[in-house]
C-alpha positions in Angstrom: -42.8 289.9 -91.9 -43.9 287.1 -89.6 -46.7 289.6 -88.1 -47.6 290.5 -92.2 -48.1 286.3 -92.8 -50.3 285.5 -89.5 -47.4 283.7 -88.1 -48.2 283.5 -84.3 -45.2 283.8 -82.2 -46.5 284.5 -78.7 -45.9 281.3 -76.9 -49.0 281.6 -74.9 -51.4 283.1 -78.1 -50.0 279.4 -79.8 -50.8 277.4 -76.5 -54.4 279.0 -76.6 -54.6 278.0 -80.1 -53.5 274.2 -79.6 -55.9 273.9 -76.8 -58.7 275.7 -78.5 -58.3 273.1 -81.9 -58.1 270.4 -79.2 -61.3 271.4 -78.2 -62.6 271.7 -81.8 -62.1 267.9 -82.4 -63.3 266.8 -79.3 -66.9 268.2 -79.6 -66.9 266.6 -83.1 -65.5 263.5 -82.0 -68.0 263.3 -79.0 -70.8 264.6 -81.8 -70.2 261.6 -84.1 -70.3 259.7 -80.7 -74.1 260.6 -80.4 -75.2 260.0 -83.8 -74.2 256.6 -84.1 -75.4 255.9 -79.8 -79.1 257.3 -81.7 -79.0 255.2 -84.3 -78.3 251.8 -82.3 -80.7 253.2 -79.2 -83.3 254.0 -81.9 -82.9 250.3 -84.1 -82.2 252.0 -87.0 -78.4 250.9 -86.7 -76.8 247.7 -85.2 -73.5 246.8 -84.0 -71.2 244.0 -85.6 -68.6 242.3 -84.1 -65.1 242.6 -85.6 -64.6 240.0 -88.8 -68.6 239.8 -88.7 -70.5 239.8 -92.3 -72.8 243.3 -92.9 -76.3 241.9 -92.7 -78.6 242.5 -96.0 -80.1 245.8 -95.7 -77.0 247.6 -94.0 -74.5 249.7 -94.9 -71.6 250.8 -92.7 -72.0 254.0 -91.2 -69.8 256.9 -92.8 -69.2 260.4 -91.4 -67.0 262.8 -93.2 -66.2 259.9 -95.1 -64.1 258.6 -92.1 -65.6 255.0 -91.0 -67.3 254.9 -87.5 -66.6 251.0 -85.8 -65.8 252.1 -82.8 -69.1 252.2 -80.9 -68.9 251.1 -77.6 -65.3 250.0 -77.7 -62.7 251.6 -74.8 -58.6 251.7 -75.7 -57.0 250.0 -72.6 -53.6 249.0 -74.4 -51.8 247.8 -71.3 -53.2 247.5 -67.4 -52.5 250.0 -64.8 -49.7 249.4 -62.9 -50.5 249.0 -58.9 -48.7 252.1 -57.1 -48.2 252.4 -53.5 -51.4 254.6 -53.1 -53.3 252.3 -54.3 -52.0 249.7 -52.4 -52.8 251.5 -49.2 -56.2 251.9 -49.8 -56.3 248.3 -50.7 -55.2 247.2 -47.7 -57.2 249.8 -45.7 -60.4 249.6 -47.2 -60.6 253.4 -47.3 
């Protein structure tokens, strides 16, 4: 029955499958990336600050309906905790 509904079993056919849709939304992630790097590079867009007011003449960017304000920002929640390794090449200059 399972084979009859498409329901994949294999653990390595549904591993192949996860990292293949990981994949998927990566390139589109990284393609909605570039569009809104061409339109700031190009001065057709601009970048405001969080709280900011939208100037007059501007609307915010929509792709897919899904809002893009997060150009040029990087996801750091919490700072790297120093290990031994890197203390070694700290100390060593390596």
């Amino acid at each position: 029955m399972n084979e009859f509904l498409g329901i994949v079993t294999d653990p390595g056919e549904r591993l192949f499958g996860t990292v293949s849709r990981l994949g998927k939304d990566l390139s589109v992630q990284k393609g909605y990336l570039e569009i809104g790097n061409f339109l700031v590079k190009s001065g057709i867009g601009i970048v405001i600050g969080e709280g900011q007011a939208i100037p007059v003449g501007y609307v915010p960017l929509r792709i897919n309906n899904k809002l893009q304000n997060k150009y040029g920002q990087r996801r750091n929640p919490r700072g790297f905790k120093e290990t031994r390794v890197r203390r070694y090449y700290k100390r060593n200059q390596i």
